[in-house]
N, C-alpha and C positions, 0 to 999 in steps of 0.2 A: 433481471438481466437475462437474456437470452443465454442458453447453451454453451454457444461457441464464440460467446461474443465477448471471452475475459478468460483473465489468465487467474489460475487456479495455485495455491499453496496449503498444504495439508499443514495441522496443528494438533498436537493432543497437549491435552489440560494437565500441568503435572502439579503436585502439591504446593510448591512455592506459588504458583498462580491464583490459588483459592484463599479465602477467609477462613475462619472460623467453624462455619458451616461447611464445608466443603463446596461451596458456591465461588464463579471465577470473579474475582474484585473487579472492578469496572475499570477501571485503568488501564487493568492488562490487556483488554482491547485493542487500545491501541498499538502498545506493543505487536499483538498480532498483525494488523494492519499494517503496522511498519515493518515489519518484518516480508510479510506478504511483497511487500512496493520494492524491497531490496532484494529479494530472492528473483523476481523479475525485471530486473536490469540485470543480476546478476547471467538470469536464462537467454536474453537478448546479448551477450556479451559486452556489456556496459556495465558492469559494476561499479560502485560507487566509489572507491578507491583507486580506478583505472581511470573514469570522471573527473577526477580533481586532479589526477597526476599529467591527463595528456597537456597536448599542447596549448588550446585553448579551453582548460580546464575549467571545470562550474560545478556547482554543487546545488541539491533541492535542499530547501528548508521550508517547513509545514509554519503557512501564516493565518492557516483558518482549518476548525473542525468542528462540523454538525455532523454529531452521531446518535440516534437512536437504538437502545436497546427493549428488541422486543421480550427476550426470554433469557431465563439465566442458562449458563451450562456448570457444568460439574469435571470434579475431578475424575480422568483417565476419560473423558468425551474426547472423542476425533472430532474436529472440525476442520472446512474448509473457507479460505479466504479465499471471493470474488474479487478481482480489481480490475476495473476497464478504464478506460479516459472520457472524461468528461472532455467539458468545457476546454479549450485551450488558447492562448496567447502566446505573443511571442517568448515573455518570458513568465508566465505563468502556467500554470496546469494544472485541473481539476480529477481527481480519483475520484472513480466512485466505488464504494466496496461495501462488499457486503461479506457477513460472517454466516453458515450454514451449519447446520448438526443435522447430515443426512437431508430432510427436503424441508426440515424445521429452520426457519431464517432467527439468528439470534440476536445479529446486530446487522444495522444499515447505516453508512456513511459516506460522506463528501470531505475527500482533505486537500485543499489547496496548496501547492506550493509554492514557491518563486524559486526561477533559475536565478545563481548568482554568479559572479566570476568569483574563481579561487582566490585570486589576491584584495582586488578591491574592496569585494563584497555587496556590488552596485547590481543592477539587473541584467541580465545577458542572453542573448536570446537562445532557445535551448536548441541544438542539432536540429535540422531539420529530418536527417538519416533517422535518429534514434528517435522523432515522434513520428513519423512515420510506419519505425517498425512498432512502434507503441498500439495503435491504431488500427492495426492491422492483422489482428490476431486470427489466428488459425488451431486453435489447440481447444 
């Protein structure tokens, strides 16, 4: 990913994260990831609880992930989560994200999700506004 071309969320590794070995378990990846995707809606002033509560409320939910881990990382590692937008529909939307230790890439990933409406739970088309600013990153 270019530079300037994704929105950035710092991470450090703390004990509950790691196995055995002091090595991050593969799972919590995701978490990261997720975490990453919420902190930036949260930055766009769309967080996900302000999403489901307005008027024509909707929520993401992850219907697909290909993730590749290139490298492990360790307990007290800073990392940072990449995420920009892929792919999108009207109510689908593809992340692409990648996970960083300094300019060592640790994990790379695609997670799709589907807009849904809050009540229904059927497909709904996501804001135009909020992909927009999605899309359009500056940071």
């Amino acid at each position: 990913m270019e530079k300037n071309s994704y929105f950035t969320w710092p991470i450090r590794v703390y004990y509950e994260d790691t196995d055995c070995a002091g090595i991050v378990y593969y799972a919590n990846y995701l978490k990261y990831l997720e975490r990453a995707r919420t902190e930036w809606l949260r930055a766009l002033g769309a967080g996900q609880q302000k999403l489901m509560t307005e008027e024509d409320g909707f929520l993401f939910v992850v219907i697909e992930v290909n993730i590749k881990y290139h490298r492990s990382s360790f307990l007290e590692d800073d990392l940072e989560v990449r995420s920009k937008v892929g792919e999108h529909r009207k109510a689908t939307i593809v992340f692409e994200q990648e996970i960083y230790r300094g300019d060592e890439k640790i994990v790379t990933a695609r997670v799709k999700c589907a807009c849904l409406d809050v009540k229904t739970h059927k497909p709904k088309a996501m804001p135009e506004e909020l992909l927009a600013r999605m899309t359009n990153l500056d940071n």
